[in-house]
N, C-alpha and C positions, 0 to 999 in steps of 0.2 A: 665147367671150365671154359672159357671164351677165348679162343684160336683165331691169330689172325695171323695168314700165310700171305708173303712178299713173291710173287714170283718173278722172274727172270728169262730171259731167251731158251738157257739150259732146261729149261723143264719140256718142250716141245723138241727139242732135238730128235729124240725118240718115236717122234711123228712125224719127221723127214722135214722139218723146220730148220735149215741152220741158224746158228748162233753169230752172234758179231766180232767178240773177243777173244774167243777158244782156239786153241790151234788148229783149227780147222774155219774158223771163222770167214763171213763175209769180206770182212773188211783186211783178213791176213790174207786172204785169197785174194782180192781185189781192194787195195784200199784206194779206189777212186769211186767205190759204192757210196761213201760215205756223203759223197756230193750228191748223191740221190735223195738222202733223207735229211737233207740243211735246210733250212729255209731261206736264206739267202740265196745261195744258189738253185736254188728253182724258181725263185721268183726272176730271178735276172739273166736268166739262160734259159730260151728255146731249146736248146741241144739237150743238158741236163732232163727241162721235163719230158719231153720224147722218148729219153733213155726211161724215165723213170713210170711212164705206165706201159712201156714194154716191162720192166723188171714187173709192173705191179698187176700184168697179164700173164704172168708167165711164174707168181709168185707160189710155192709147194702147196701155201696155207688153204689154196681155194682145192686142192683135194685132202689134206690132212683128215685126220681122224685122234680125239682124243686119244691118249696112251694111259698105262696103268697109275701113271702119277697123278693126271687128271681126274682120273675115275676115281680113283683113294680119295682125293680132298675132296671131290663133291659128295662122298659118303661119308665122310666126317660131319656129325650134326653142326647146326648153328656155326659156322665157320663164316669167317670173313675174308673174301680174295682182293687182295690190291698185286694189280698186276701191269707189268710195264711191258707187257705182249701184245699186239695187236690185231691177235686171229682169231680170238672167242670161241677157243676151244675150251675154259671153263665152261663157260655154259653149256657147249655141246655135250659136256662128259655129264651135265646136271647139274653145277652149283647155280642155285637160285642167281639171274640173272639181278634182282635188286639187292644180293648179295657182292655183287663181283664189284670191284672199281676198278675201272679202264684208268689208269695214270695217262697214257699216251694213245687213246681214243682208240678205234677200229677201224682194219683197212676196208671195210664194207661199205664206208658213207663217202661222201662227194659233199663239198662246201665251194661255192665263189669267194674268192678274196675280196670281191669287189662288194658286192651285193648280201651275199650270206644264201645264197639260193642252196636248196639242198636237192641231189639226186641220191644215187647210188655207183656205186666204181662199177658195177659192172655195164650200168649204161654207158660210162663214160669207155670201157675196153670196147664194147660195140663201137662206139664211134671210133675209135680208134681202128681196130678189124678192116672199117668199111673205108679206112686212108685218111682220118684225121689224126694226125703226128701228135697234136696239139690242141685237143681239144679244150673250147672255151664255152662261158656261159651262157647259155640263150639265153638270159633273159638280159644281161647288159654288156657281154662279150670280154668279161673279164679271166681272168685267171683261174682253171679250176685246181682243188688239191684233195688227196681224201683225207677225212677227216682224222687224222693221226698226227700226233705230237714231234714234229721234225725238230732236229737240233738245231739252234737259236731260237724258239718260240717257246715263250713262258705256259705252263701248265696253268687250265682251266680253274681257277683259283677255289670256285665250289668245288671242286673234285678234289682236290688237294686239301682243303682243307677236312672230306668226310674220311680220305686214309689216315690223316694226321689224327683224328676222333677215333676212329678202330686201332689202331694202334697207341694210343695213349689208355684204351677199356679194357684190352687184353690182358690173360694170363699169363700167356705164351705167343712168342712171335716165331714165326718161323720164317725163314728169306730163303729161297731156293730158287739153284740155276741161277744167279743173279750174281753180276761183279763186287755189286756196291760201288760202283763207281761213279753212276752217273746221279748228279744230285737233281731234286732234292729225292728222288726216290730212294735212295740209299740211306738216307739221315731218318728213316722211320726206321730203321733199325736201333738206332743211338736213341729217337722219341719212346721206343716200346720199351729198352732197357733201361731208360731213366726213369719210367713210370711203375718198375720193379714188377715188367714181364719176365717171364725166362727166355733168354734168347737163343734159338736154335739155329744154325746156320747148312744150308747142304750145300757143296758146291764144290767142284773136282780143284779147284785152284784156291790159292789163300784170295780172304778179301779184306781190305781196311778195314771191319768191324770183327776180326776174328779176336782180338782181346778181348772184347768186351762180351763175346759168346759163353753161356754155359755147356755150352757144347758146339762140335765142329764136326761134321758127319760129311768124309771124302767118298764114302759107298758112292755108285753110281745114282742116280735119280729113281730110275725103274724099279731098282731094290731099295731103297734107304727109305723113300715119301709110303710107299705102302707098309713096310714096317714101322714107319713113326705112327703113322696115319692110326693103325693098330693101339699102339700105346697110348696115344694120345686120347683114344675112344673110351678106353679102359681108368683113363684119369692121371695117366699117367705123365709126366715131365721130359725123362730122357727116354731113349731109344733104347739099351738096356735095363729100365726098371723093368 
């Protein structure tokens, strides 16, 4: 049976990761974060990106540690992760890293807008440490950003279209921790169910694709993903078979 898991911000909560939408949320806590991760606004605001690699020096994910939902998918055989998370705690928990698909890249790399030069963020938080507010690119003093999918910037169109391929091959789709809100990463859900996956959905709140679910599992993450994880292994469909 061929599993292909959607995951979502809610999956990492559990490893001191907050989420964006939740009642606890980023952006319910502070919704002027949300101008941190736009790409318009970082591009045309010094203030903004200042703010934004203190937030991304200061961000849980660079101590996090996989949790029990992480560790269940990566021990589900042959599994496919598309994942709109950008802290590569799949792979840390073990899902084959040419297994995983990054939708919204990883906060780990550094790109010039200018140039395409690549570092890594943590060179760029060094600079930053040592009193660069704003650090730019040596090699043409352009704009740097890590390599993550900001809101207004279209997804890497190879990458998107190899989620759209696993999710049209699968048996089963599962979407967890995730709103469905933000497209297109949401609409592989609707791609998996029209290609007569069974659609699983976990997530503590309704999402726009809960009609279309064979199921709708409110269990918290911690408990729900390792009991599907379970059935799923065994050949199973729902979380009660």
């Amino acid at each position: 049976m061929n599993v292909t898991v959607l995951t979502g911000a809610g999956i990492s909560t559990d490893s001191g990761i907050p989420d964006y939408r939740g009642p606890n949320g980023l952006w319910r806590r502070n919704p002027e974060h949300e101008k941190l991760v736009t790409y318009d606004c970082y591009m045309s605001d010094p203030a903004i990106r200042r703010r934004s690699w203190l937030h991304r020096r200061d961000n849980p994910a660079w101590r996090a540690e996989p949790n029990v939902a992480h560790r269940a998918l990566a021990a589900l055989p042959d599994t496919w992760v598309v994942t709109q998370n950008i802290d590569g705690l799949h792979q840390r928990a073990g899902s084959p890293a040419e297994r995983v698909v990054e939708l919204h890249g990883n906060m780990f790399g550094v790109v010039c807008t200018g140039c395409d030069a690549r570092s890594t963020t943590r060179e760029a938080i060094e600079r930053v440490e040592a009193g660069e507010d704003d650090p730019r690119c040596r090699a043409c003093g352009d704009v740097l950003k890590t390599t993550t999918v900001m809101f207004g910037q279209p997804l890497d169109s190879g990458v998107l279209r190899r989620a759209i391929a696993v999710a049209e091959q699968c048996d089963v789709f599962v979407a967890i921790g995730t709103s469905l809100q933000v497209q297109p990463a949401a609409s592989l859900a609707h791609v998996a169910e029209r290609s007569g996956a069974r659609l699983i959905i976990v997530n503590a709140d309704p999402t726009p694709y809960d009609h279309l679910a064979d199921e709708v599992i409110r269990t918290p993450i911690g408990e729900a993903v390792p009991a599907l994880c379970a059935v799923l292994a065994e050949g199973g469909g729902r979380s009660g078979d």
